[in-house]
LOKOLTOR-945549 format. One record per residue: residue number from 1; z, y, x negated of N, C-alpha, C in turn. Coordinates in steps of 0.02 Angstrom, whole numbers. Atoms other than C-alpha are relative to their C-alpha. Layout:
N
+-----+--------+--------+--------+--------+--------+--------+--------+--------+--------+
! seq !    nc3 !    nc2 !    nc1 !   cac3 !   cac2 !   cac1 !    cc3 !    cc2 !    cc1 !
+-----+--------+--------+--------+--------+--------+--------+--------+--------+--------+
! NUM !      Z !      Y !      X !      Z !      Y !      X !      Z !      Y !      X !
...
+-----+--------+--------+--------+--------+--------+--------+--------+--------+--------+
***
This chain:
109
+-----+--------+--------+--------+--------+--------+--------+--------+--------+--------+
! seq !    nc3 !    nc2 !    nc1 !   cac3 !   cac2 !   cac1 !    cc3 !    cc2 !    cc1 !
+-----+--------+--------+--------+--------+--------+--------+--------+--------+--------+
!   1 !      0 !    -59 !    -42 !      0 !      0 !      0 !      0 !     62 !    -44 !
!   2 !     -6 !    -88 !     34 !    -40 !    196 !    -65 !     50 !     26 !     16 !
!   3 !    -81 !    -41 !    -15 !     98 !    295 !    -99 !    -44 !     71 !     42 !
!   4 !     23 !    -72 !    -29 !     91 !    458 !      7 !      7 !     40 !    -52 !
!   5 !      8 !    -76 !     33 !     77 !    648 !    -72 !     82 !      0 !    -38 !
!   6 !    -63 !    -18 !     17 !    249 !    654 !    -68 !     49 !    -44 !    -49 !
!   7 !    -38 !     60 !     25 !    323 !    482 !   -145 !    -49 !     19 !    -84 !
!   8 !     28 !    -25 !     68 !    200 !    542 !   -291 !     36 !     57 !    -35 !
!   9 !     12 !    -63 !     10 !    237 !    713 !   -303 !    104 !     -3 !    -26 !
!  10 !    -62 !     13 !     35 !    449 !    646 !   -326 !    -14 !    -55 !    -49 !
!  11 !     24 !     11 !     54 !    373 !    541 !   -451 !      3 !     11 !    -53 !
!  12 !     31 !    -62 !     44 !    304 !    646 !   -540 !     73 !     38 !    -44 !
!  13 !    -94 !    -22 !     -7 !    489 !    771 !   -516 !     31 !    -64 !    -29 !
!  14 !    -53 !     16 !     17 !    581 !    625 !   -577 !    -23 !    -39 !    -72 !
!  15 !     -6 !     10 !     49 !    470 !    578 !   -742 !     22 !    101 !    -30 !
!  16 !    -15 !   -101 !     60 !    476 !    804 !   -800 !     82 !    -25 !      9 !
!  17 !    -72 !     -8 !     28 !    664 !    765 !   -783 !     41 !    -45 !    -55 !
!  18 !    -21 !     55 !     45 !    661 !    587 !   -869 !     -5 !     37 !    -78 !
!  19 !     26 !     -6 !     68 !    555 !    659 !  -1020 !     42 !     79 !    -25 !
!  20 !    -38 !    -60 !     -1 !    655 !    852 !  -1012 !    -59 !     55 !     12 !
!  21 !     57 !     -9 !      3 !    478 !    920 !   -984 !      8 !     86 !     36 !
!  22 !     12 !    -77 !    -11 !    474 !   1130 !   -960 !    -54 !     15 !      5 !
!  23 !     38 !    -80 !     15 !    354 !   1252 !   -909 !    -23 !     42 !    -29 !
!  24 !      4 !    -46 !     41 !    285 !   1357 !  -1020 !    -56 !     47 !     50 !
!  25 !     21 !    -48 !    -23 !    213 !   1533 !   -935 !    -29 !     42 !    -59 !
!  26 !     12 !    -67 !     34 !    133 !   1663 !  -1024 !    -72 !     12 !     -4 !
!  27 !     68 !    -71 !     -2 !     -6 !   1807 !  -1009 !    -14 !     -6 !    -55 !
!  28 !     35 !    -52 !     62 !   -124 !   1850 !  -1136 !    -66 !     42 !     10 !
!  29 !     52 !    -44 !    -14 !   -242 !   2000 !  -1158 !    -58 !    -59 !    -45 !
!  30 !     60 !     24 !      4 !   -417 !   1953 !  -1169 !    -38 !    -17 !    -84 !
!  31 !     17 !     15 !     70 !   -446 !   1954 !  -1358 !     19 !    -70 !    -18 !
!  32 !    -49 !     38 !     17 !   -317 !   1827 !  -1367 !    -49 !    -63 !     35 !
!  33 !     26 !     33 !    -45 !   -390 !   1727 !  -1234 !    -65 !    -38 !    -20 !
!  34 !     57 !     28 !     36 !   -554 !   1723 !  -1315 !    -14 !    -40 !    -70 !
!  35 !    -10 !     37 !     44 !   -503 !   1668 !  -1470 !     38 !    -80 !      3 !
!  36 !      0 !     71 !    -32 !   -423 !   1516 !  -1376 !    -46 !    -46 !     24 !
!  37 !     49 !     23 !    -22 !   -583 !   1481 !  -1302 !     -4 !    -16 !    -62 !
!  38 !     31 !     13 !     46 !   -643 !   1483 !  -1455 !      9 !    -59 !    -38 !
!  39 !    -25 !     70 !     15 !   -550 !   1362 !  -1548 !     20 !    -57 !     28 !
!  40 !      7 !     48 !    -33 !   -555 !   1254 !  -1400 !    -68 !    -42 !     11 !
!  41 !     94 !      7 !     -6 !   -754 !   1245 !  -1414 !    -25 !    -21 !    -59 !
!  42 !     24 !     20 !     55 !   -747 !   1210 !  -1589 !     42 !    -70 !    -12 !
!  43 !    -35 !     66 !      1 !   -632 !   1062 !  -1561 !     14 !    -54 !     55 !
!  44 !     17 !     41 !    -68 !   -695 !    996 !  -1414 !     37 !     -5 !     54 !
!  45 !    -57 !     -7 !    -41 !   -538 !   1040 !  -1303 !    -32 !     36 !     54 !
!  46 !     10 !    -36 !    -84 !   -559 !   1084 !  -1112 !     50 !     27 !     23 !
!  47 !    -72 !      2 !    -26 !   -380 !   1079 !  -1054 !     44 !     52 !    -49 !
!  48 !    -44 !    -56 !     32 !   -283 !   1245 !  -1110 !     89 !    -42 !    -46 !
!  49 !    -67 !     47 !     31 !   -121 !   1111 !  -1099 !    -24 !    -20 !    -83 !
!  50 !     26 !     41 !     79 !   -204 !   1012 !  -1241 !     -1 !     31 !    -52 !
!  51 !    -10 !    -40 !     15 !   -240 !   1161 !  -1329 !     69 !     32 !    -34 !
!  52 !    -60 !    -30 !     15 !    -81 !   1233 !  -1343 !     46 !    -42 !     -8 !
!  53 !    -39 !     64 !     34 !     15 !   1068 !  -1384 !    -34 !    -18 !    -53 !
!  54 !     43 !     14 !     79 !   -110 !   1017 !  -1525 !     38 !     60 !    -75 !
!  55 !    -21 !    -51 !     46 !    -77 !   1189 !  -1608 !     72 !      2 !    -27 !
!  56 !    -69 !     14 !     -2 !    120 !   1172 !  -1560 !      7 !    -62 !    -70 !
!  57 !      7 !     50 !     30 !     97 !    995 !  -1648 !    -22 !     11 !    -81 !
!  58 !     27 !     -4 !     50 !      4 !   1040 !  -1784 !     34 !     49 !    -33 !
!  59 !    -31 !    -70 !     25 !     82 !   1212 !  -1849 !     79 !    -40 !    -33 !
!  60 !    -81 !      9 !     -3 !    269 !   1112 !  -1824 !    -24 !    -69 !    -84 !
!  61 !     10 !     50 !     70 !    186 !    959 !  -1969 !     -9 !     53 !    -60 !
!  62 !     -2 !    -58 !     60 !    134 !   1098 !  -2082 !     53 !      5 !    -45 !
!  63 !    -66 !    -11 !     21 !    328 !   1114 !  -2097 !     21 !     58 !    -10 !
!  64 !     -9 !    -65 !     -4 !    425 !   1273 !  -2140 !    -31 !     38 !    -30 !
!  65 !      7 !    -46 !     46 !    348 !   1352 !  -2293 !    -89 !     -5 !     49 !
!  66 !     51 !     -1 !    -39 !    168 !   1315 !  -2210 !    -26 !     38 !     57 !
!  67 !     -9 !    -52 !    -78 !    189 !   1359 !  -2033 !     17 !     71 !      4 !
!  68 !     -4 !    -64 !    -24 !    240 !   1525 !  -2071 !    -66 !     40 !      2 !
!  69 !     55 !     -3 !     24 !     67 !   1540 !  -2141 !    -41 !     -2 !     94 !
!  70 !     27 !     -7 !    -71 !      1 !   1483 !  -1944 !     28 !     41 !     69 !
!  71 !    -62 !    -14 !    -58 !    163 !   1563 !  -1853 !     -5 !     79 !      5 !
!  72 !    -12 !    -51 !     26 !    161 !   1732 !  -1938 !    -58 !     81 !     57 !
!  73 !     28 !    -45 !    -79 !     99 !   1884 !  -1792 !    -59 !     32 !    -66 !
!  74 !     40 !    -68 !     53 !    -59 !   2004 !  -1876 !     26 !     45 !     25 !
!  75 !    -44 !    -60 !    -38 !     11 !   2162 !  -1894 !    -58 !     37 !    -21 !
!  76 !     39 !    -54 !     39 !    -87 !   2328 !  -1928 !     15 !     28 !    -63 !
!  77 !    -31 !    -27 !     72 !    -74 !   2398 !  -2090 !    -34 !     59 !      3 !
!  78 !      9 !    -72 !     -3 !    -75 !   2578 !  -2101 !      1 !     28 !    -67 !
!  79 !     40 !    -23 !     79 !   -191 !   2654 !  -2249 !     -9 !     71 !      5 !
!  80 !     15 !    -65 !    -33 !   -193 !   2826 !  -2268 !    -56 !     42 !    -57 !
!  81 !     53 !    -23 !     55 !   -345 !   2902 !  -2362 !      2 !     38 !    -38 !
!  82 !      0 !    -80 !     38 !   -364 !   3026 !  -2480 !    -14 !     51 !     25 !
!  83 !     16 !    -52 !    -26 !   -432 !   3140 !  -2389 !     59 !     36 !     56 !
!  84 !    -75 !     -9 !    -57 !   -286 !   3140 !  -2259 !     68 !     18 !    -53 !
!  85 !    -60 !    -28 !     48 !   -159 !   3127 !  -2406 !     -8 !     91 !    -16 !
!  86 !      2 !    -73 !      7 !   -227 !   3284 !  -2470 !     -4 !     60 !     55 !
!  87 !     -2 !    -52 !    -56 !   -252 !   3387 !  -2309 !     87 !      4 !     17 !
!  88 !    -82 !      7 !     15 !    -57 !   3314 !  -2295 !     34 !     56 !    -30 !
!  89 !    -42 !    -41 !     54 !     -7 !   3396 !  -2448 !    -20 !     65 !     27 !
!  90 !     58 !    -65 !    -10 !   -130 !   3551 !  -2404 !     63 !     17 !     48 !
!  91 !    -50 !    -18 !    -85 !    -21 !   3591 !  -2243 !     68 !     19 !    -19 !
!  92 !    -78 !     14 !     38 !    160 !   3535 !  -2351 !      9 !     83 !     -9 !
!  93 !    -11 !    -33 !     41 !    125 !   3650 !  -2469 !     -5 !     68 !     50 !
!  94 !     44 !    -43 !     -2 !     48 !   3789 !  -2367 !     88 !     14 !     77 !
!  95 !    -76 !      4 !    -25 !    215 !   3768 !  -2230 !     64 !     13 !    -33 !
!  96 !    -88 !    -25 !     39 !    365 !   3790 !  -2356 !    -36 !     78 !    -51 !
!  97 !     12 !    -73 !      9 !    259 !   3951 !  -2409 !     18 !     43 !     43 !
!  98 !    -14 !    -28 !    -79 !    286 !   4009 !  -2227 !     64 !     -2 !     15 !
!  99 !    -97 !      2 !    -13 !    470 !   3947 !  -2222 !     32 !    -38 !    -35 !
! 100 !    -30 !     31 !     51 !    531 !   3909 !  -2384 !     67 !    -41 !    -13 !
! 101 !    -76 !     26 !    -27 !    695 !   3842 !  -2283 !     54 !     54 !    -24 !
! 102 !    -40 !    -45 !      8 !    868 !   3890 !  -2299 !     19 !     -1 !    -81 !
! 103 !    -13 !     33 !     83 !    928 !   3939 !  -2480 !     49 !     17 !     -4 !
! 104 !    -82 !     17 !     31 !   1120 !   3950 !  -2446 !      7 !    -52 !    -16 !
! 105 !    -22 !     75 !      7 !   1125 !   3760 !  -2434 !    -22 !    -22 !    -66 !
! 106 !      5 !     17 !     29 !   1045 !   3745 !  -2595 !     43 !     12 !    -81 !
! 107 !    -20 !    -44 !     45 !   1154 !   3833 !  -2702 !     58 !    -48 !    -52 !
! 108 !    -24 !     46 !     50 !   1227 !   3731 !  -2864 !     72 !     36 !     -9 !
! 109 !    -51 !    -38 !     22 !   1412 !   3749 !  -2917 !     21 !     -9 !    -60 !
+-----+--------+--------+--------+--------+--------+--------+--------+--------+--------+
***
């Protein structure tokens, strides 16, 4: 005899509690997204689950000194040109001509 919807569906509910089995939620902007595609297309993956347990899987063998190498966020790195340095200074300099600050506070004893 077929089980009904429901005799499945506590099933189901009573292996996620056998195995401890969570949820995982989370948004990502579209860059992100596409670069998931991406490395799902180059490794033959359909299933986002699969996906994101492989990586989980794989990153955690790496081990610690490794994985930080796959774990580690890109950040921006902020370069500031010469041309900006010097307009910088240009301004500095051209501001403590204008208000050379206070010169009680500097006064040596």
């Amino acid at each position: 005899m077929a089980k009904s919807g429901k005799e499945r569906s506590a099933k189901a509910a009573e292996k996620r509690i056998e195995y401890d089995e969570k949820e995982l939620r989370h948004r990502v902007r579209l860059g992100t997204r596409q670069k998931l595609d991406e490395l799902m297309a180059w490794n033959g993956i359909t299933e986002i689950n699969e996906a994101v347990q492989n990586l989980i899987l794989n990153a955690h063998a790496l081990g610690p000194s490794l994985s930080y190498q796959a774990m580690e966020s890109p950040r921006h790195k902020i370069q500031i040109s010469e041309n900006v340095a010097r307009m910088f200074l240009k301004e500095s300099l051209a501001e403590l001509k204008r208000d050379p600050g206070d010169e009680r506070g500097s006064t040596s004893r």
